[in-house]
C-alpha positions, 0 to 999 in steps of 0.5 A, spaced: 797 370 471 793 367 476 786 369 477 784 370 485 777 371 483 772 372 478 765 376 479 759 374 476 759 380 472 765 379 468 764 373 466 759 369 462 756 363 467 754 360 459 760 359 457 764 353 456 771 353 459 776 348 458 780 348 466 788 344 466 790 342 472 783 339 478 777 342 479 774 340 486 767 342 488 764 342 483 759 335 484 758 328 487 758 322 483 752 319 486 755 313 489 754 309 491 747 307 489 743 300 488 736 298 486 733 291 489 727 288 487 723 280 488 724 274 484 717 272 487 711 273 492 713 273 500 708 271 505 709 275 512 708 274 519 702 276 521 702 282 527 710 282 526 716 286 523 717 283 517 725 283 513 723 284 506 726 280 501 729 284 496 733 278 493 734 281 486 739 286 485 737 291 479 743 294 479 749 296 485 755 300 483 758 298 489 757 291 491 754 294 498 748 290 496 747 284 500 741 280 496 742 275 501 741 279 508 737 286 503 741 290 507 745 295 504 752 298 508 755 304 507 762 302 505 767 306 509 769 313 506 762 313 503 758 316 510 754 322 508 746 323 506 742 319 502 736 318 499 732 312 500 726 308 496 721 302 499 715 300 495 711 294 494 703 291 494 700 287 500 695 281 499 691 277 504 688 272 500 682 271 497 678 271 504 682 276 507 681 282 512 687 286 513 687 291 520 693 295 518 700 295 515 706 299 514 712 300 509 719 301 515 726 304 513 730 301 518 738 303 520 741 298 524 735 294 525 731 300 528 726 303 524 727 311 522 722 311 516 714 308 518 709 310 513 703 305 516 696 306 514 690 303 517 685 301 512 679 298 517 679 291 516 678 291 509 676 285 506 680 287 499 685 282 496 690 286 494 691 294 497 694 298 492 701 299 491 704 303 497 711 307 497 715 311 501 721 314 501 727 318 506 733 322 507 738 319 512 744 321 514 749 315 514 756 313 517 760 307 514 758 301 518 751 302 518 746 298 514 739 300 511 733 294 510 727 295 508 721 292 512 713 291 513 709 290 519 702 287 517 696 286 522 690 281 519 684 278 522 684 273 517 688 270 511 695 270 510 699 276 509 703 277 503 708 281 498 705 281 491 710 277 487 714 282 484 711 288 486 718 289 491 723 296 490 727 298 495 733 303 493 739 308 495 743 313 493 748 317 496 747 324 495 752 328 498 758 327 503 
């Protein structure tokens, strides 16, 4: 006898059960995921958009990854929502002095998560590690880069060597 439905108040919800036959619903796996990183320091344009170059691959499950262009492509089928990361450490230079700076998310070349700070033109080498993170909906086709935009009045802007991470993962469809 097949069962049309079962109340919570006849049976045990910490039980263990054993199911022939396909359960569906019960969870995503997750995928696709990926995590990038730097091998080395990255010297940025100054008063611009920047790319950030996440040319070391940590992990891609589905080799949606391109550690050539740091984009990520939702592979088709794959569109839902995804949690995404973006951090990394600003330097100057030794006599630098940095105006502003911002850590960008962007879809299809567009920015949709900007977290930007504006220190007043400090003089510190180094601003401390920043980070960022959001939710966004995705369809196959579109692809995700992490980019900065750093503003100085004097030095040369760069990317901490090593201090880059940049990851997604699929939430949910």
């Amino acid at each position: 006898m097949a069962i049309d439905k079962i109340q919570s108040e006849s049976i045990n919800l910490a039980d263990n059960f054993a199911f022939t036959g396909t359960v569906t619903g019960a969870g995503v796996t997750n995928t696709p995921s990926f995590m990038a990183g730097n091998s080395g320091g990255q010297t940025l344009t100054n008063s611009a958009t920047n790319v950030l170059a996440g040319n070391s691959e940590i992990y891609d499950s589905d080799s949606a990854y391109d550690n050539s262009t740091y984009r990520f492509t939702v592979p088709s089928g794959e569109g839902g929502k995804y949690l995404f990361g973006l951090g990394c450490q600003f330097e100057t230079g030794a006599a630098g002095r940095m105006d502003n700076f911002a850590l960008r998310i962007r879809v299809n070349g567009s920015t949709v998560i900007d977290a930007s700070d504006y220190p007043g033109s400090t003089t510190e080498n180094r601003i401390p590690y920043k980070y960022t993170s959001g939710i966004l909906n995705l369809s196959a086709a579109d692809y995700v880069e992490p980019a900065a935009y750093i503003s100085l009045s004097s030095g040369t802007p760069t990317i901490t060597n090593g201090t880059l991470t940049f990851y997604g993962i699929k939430l949910t469809d």
